[in-house]
C-alpha positions in Angstrom: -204.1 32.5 -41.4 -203.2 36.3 -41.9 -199.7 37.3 -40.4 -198.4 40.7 -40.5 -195.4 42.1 -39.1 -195.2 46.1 -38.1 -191.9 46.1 -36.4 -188.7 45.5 -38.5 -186.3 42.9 -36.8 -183.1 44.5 -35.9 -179.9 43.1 -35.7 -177.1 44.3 -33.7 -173.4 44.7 -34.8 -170.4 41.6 -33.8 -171.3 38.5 -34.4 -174.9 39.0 -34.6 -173.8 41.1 -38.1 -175.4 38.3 -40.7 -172.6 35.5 -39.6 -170.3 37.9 -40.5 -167.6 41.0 -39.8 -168.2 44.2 -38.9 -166.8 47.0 -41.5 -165.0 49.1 -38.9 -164.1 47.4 -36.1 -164.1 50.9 -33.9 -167.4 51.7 -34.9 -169.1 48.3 -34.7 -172.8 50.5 -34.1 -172.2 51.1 -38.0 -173.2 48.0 -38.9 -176.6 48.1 -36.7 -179.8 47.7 -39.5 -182.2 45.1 -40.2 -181.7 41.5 -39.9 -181.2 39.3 -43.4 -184.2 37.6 -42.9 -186.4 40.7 -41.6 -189.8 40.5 -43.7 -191.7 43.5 -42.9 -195.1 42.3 -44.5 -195.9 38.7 -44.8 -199.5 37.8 -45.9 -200.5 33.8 -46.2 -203.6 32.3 -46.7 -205.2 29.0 -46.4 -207.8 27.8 -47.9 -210.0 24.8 -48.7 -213.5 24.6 -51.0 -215.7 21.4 -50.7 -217.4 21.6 -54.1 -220.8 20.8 -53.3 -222.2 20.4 -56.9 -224.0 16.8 -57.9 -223.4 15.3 -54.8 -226.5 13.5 -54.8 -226.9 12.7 -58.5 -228.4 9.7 -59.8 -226.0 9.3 -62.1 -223.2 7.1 -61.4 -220.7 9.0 -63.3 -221.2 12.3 -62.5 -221.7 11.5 -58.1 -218.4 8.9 -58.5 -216.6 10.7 -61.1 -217.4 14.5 -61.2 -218.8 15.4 -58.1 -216.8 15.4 -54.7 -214.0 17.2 -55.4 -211.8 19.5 -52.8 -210.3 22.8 -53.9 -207.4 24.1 -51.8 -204.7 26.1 -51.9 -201.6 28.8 -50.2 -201.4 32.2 -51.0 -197.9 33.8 -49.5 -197.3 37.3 -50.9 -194.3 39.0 -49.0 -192.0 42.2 -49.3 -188.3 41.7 -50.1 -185.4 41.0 -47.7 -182.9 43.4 -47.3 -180.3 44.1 -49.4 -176.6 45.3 -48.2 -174.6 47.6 -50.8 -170.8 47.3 -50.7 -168.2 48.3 -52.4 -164.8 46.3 -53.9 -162.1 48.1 -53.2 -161.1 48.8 -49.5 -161.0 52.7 -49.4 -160.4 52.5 -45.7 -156.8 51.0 -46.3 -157.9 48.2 -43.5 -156.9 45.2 -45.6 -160.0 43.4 -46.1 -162.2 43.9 -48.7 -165.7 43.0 -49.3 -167.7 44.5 -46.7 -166.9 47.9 -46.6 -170.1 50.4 -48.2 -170.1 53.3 -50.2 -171.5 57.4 -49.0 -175.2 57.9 -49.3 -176.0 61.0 -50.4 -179.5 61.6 -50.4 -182.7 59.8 -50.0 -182.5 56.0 -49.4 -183.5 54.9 -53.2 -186.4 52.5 -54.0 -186.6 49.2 -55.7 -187.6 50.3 -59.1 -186.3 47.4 -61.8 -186.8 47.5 -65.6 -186.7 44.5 -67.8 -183.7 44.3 -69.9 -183.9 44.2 -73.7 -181.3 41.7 -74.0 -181.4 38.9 -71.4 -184.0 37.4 -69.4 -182.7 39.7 -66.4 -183.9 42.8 -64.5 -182.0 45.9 -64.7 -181.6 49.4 -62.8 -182.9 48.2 -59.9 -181.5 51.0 -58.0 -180.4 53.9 -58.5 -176.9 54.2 -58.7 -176.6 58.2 -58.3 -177.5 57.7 -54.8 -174.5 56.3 -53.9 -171.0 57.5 -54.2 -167.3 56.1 -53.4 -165.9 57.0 -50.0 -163.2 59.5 -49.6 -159.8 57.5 -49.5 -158.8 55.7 -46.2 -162.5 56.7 -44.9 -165.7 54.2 -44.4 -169.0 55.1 -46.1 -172.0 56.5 -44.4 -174.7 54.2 -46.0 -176.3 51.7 -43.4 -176.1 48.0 -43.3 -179.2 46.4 -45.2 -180.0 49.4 -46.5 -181.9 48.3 -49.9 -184.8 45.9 -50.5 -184.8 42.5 -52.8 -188.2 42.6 -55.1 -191.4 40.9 -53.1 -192.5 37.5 -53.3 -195.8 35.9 -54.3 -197.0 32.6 -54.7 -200.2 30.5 -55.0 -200.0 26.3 -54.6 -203.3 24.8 -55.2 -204.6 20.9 -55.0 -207.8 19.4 -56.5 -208.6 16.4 -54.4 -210.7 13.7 -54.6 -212.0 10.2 -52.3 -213.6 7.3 -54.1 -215.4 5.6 -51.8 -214.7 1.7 -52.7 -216.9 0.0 -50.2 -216.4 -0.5 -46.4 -213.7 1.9 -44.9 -212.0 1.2 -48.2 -211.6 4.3 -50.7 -209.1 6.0 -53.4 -207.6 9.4 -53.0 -206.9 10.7 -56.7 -204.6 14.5 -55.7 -203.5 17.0 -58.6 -201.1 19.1 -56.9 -199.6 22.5 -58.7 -197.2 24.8 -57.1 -196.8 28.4 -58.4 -200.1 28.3 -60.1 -199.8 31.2 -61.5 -196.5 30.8 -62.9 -194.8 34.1 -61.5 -191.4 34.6 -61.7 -190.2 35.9 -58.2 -186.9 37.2 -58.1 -183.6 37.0 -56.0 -181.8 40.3 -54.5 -180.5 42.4 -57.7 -175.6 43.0 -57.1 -175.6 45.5 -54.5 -171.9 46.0 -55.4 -171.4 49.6 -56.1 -169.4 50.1 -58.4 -169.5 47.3 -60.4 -171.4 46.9 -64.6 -174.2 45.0 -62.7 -174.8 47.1 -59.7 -179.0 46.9 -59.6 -179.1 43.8 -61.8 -181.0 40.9 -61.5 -179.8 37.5 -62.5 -181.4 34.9 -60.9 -184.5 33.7 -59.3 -185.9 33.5 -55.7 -184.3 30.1 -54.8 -186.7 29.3 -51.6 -190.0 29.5 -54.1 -190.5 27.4 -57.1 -190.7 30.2 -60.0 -192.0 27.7 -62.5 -195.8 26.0 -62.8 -195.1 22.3 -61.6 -197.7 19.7 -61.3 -198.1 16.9 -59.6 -200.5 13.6 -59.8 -201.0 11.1 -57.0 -203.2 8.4 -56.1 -203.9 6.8 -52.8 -205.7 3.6 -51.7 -206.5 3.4 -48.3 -208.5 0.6 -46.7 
C-alpha cells in the first residue's frame, strides 16, 4: 500500500486551534495553519516473501527445518509534523503567556539539525536569525505551525515459519523485530524563541520504537 498526501490539512482558528487558545482573540484568522497532525508525505509499504528454496528436499532437516520460511515486513517513511514557535514573555501585555509568537523576517527557515558534540542531542535545528521578538504590546507576524519536526522512518520485519505436525495439526515458530534498522527518529526540536534550547532536540519520536527490539514466539495450533 503506497499513500501519499498532496494537500496539507488545514486547521481553522477557535477551538479547532490544536485544543487550544488563539493568540489574539481579535484576530483569531492569525492562528489559521496546518493541523498538528498534518503529514504531507506518508509512504508505507507491505510486504511478504514466501522463500521458495528446498522446499521439496529429501532431506528431513533442511525441508522441516530450513526450508519454508516467510519474510515480511512495514516500511513507513514520513515527513515531520508541524512545529509552532512561541515566545515566553507576553509582549502583547494580554496576560497570558505561552502562545503568543515571535516577527518573521524573512524566508520561512528549514529543518537543518547538527549533532551536538556534547550530548546525545540535535542542535541548531532552525535558524534562530529568522526570527525576532515583537515590538512591545504588539503580536508577532510568524504563522501558527510554521516549522517542521525531523521525518520519520521505520522498517518492522518478521521471519515466520509452520511445522506441519501431522493432520491439521502444526507449529508456528515467529521472530518478530521492530525498527530493524535501528534508526533513531526524532521528536519536534523547542520552538521557544528565545530560549538556550531554541532548535534543540532532546528526545525521541515517542509513537515509533527508536531502538532494535526482537521478539520470539511459538504457536501450536491443531
Amino acid at each position: 500500500m503506497i499513500q501519499h498526501d498532496a494537500e496539507v490539512a488545514k486547521e481553522e482558528p477557535g477551538t479547532h486551534n490544536g485544543g487550544g487558545q488563539t493568540m489574539n482573540n481579535y484576530d483569531i484568522w492569525a492562528d489559521y495553519g496546518p493541523a498538528n497532525w498534518d503529514v504531507p508525505h506518508r509512504f508505507v509499504a507491505s510486504y511478504i516473501y514466501d522463500v521458495p528454496f528446498l522446499k521439496e528436499s529429501s532431506q528431513p532437516i533442511l525441508k522441516y527445518v530450513v526450508a519454508g520460511w516467510q519474510v515480511g515486513g512495514v516500511t513507513t517513511i514520513q515527513s515531520g509534523t508541524p512545529v509552532n514557535v512561541t515566545i515566553a514573555p507576553d509582549r502583547a501585555n494580554i496576560g497570558i503567556t505561552g502562545q503568543q509568537r515571535p516577527d518573521l523576517i524573512g524566508p520561512v527557515p528549514a529543518l537543518n539539525c547538527q549533532h551536538s558534540p556534547t550530548a546525545p542531542d540535535l542542535i541548531n535545528c532552525y535558524n534562530a536569525s529568522a526570527f525576532a521578538m515583537p515590538a512591545q504590546f504588539t503580536f508577532g507576524n510568524a504563522a501558527r505551525n510554521v516549522l517542521r519536526s525531523p521525518d520519520v522512518a521505520v522498517t518492522d520485519l518478521s521471519l515466520v515459519k509452520n511445522v506441519p505436525l501431522g493432520g491439521d495439526a502444526k507449529v508456528q515458530i515467529r521472530l518478530e523485530i521492530f525498527n530493524a534498522f535501528n534508526r533513531v527518529n526524532y521528536g519536534p526540536p523547542n520552538a521557544v524563541f528565545g530560549t538556550a534550547n531554541f532548535g534543540r532536540v532532546t528526545a525521541t519520536n515517542t509513537s515509533y520504537p527508536n531502538m532494535r527490539q526482537m521478539q520470539l514466539g511459538v504457536r501450536v495450533a491443531f
